[in-house]
C-alpha positions in Angstrom: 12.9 9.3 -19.5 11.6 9.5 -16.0 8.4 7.6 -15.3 5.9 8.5 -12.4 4.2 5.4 -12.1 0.2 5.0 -11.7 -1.2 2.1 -9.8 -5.2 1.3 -9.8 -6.3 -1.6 -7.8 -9.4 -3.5 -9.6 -10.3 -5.0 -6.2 -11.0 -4.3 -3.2 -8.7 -6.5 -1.8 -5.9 -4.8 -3.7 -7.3 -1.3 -2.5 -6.9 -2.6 1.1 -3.4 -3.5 0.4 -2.3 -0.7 -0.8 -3.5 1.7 0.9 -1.4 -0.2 4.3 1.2 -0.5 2.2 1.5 3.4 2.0 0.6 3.6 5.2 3.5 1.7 6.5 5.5 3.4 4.5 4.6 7.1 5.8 4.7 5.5 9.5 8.2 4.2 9.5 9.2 7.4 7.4 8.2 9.6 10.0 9.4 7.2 13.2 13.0 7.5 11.7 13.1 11.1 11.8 13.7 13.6 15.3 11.3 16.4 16.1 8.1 15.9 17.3 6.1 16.6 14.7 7.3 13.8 12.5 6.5 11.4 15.7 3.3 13.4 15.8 2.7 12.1 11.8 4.2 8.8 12.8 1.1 8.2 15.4 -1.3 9.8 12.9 -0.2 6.8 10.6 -0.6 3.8 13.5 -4.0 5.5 14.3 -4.9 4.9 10.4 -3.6 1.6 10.4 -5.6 0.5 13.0 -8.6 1.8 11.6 -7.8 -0.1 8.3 -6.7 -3.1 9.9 -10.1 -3.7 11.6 -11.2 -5.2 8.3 -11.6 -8.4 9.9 -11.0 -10.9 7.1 -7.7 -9.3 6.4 -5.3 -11.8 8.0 -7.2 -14.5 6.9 -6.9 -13.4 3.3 -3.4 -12.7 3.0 -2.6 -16.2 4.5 -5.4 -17.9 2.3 -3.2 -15.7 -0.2 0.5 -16.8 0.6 0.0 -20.8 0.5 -2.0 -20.2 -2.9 0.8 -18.4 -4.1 3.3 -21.3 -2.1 1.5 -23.7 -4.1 1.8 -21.6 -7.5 5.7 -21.1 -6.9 6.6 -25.1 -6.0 5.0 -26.0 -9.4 7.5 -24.1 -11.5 10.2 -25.9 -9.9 10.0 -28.5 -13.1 10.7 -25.2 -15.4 14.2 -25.5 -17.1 13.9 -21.8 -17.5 13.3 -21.0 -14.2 15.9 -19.5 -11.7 15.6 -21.7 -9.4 17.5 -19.8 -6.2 15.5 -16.9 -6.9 12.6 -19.4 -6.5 14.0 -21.1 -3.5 14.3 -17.4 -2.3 10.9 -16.3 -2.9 9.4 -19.6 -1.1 11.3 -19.0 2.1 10.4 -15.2 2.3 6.4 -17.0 1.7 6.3 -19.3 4.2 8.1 -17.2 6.7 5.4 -14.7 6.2 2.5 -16.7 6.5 4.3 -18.7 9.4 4.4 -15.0 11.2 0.9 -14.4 10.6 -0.1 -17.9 11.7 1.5 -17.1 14.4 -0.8 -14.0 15.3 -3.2 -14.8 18.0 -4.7 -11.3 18.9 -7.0 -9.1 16.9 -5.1 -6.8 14.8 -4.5 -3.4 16.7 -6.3 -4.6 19.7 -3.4 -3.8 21.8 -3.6 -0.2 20.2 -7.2 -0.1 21.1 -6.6 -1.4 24.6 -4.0 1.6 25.4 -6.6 4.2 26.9 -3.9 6.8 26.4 -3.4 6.1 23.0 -6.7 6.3 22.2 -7.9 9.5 24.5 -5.1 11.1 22.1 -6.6 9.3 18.9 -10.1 10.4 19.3 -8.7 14.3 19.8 -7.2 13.8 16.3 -10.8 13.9 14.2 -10.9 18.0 15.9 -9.0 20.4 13.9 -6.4 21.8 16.3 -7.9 19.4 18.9 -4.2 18.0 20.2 -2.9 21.0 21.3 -0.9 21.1 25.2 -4.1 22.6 26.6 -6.3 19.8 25.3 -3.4 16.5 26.0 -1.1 17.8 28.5 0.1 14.3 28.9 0.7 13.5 25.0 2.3 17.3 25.0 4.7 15.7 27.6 5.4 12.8 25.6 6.6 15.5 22.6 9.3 17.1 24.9 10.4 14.0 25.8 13.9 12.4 24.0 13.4 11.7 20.5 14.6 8.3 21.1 12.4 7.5 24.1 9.9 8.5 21.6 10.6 6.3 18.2 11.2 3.2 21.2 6.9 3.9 21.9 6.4 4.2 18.4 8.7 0.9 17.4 6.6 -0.8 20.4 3.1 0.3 19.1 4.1 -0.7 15.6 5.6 -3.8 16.4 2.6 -6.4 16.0 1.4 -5.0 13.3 4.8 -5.9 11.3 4.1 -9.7 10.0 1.1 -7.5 8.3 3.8 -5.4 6.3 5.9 -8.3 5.6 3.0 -10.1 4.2 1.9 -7.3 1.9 5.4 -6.8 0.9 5.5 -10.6 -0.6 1.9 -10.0 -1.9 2.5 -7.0 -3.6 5.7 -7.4 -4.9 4.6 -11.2 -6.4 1.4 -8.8 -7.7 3.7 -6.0 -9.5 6.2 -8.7 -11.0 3.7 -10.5 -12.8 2.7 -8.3 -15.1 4.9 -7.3 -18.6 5.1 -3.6 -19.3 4.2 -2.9 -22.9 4.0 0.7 -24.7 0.9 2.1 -25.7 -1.0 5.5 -26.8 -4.2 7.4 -25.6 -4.8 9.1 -29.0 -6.5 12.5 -28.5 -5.8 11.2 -24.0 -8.1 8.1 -24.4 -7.2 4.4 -24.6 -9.1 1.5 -24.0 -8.0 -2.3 -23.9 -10.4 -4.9 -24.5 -9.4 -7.7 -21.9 -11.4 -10.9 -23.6 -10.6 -13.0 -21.0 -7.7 -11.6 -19.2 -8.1 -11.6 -15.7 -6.2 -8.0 -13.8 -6.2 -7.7 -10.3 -4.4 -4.1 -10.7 -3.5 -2.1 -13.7 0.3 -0.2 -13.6 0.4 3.3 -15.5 3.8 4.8 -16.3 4.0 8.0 -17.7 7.0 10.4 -18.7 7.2 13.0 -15.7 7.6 15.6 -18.1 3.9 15.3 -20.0 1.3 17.4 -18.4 -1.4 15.1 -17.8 -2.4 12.3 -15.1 -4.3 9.1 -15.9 -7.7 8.4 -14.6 -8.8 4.4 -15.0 -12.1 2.6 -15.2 -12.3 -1.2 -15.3 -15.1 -4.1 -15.4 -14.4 -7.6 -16.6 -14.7 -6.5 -20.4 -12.7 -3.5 -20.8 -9.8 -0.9 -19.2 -10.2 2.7 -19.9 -8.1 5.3 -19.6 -8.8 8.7 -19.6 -5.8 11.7 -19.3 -6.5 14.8 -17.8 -4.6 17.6 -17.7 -2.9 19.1 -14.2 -3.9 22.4 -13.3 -3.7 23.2 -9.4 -6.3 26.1 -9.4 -9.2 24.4 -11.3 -11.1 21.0 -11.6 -9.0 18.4 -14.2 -9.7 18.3 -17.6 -9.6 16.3 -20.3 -6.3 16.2 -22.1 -7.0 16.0 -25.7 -3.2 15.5 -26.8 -1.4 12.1 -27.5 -0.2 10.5 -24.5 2.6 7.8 -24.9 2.7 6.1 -21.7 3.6 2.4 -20.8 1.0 0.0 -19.4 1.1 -3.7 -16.9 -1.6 -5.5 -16.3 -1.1 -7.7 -12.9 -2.7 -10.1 -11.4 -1.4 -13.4 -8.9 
């Protein structure tokens, strides 16, 4: 069984996180490929990362983040059941991290925003159609130039924004391995979990890519509901009323 996996942040923290995360991702994706419009998509994606990147207690957090989470990983070190070179692993790859974004001494993206032709392009962007070659001439040279000289600018404008990816790699993947799946049913396409005490930072949804039917969440500090919906592309969703096996992690660092 194939599962398409569901991830709701509870925090806004988490939100911020992920949504760079993806938009990493989709840069890099598009920077690999040739034609111009993947490098158009790539700079789309930097454009958005710098937008989201302003938030400017971002850095701060992920280091206040990775020596918590330095701290957390050196006490297990007296656990006999522990793997203890994965541990040793783990600690270098979080203190490398927050080493590189120690490290980090301008504003994030401020050399993005100090490239007046990078952003005479980006503020065309918001205007449908508003980057065509009559509008940028210059950026419709930079398109016809070689694909490689291309992805070199693109590696160059991503570049100091990297430690930021490597740091919400470590987060993120410390954030998805703590939490143990465990199978459950929305009878009728509604569950909800009491959490008495529990504390979830992000709640993980798997369910069978076959079913019909997406998963909406809600949260507060009492209670995670889920609500399925069926998935009909020519009308607003609505509420599955059949029973939905699907497999649920809560996560939190």
């Amino acid at each position: 069984m194939a599962l398409i996996i569901y991830e709701y942040p509870l925090h806004e923290r988490i939100r911020t996180w992920l949504r760079l995360e993806e938009l990493f991702v989709k840069a890099l994706f598009f920077v690999r490929a040739q034609d111009p419009r993947s490098h158009h998509s790539a700079l789309l994606a930097i454009f958005e990362l710098m937008d989201v990147m302003a938030r400017p207690e971002l850095k701060s957090e992920l280091i206040h983040e990775l020596e918590r989470q330095k701290g957390v990983l050196e006490g297990l070190r007296s656990h006999a059941s522990v793997d203890h070179d994965r541990l040793d692993e783990i600690l270098l790859r979080v203190a490398a991290s927050s080493d590189e974004l120690q490290n980090m001494t301008r504003k994030l993206g401020q050399h993005l925003r100090e490239n007046d032709w990078l952003m005479g392009i980006k503020s065309r962007t918001g205007i449908p159609g508003g980057v065509c070659s009559f509008d940028l001439p210059g950026y419709h040279y930079w398109l016809n130039a070689s694909a490689e000289l291309r992805r070199q600018d693109l590696l160059e404008w991503l570049a100091p924004c990297l430690p930021i990816r490597t740091a919400l790699e470590v987060m993120l993947n410390l954030l998805r391995e703590s939490g143990q799946a465990s199978s459950k049913l929305a009878a009728g396409g509604s569950f909800q979990l009491m959490l008495g005490g529990r504390n979830a930072q992000m709640v993980r949804v798997g369910v069978d890519n076959e079913l019909p039917c997406a998963p909406e969440v809600s949260a507060n500090k009492y209670a995670i509901n889920l609500r399925f919906t069926g998935v009909d592309k020519t009308q607003k969703p609505r509420p599955c009323e059949m029973d939905v096996p699907f497999m649920l992690t809560l996560c939190s660092l």
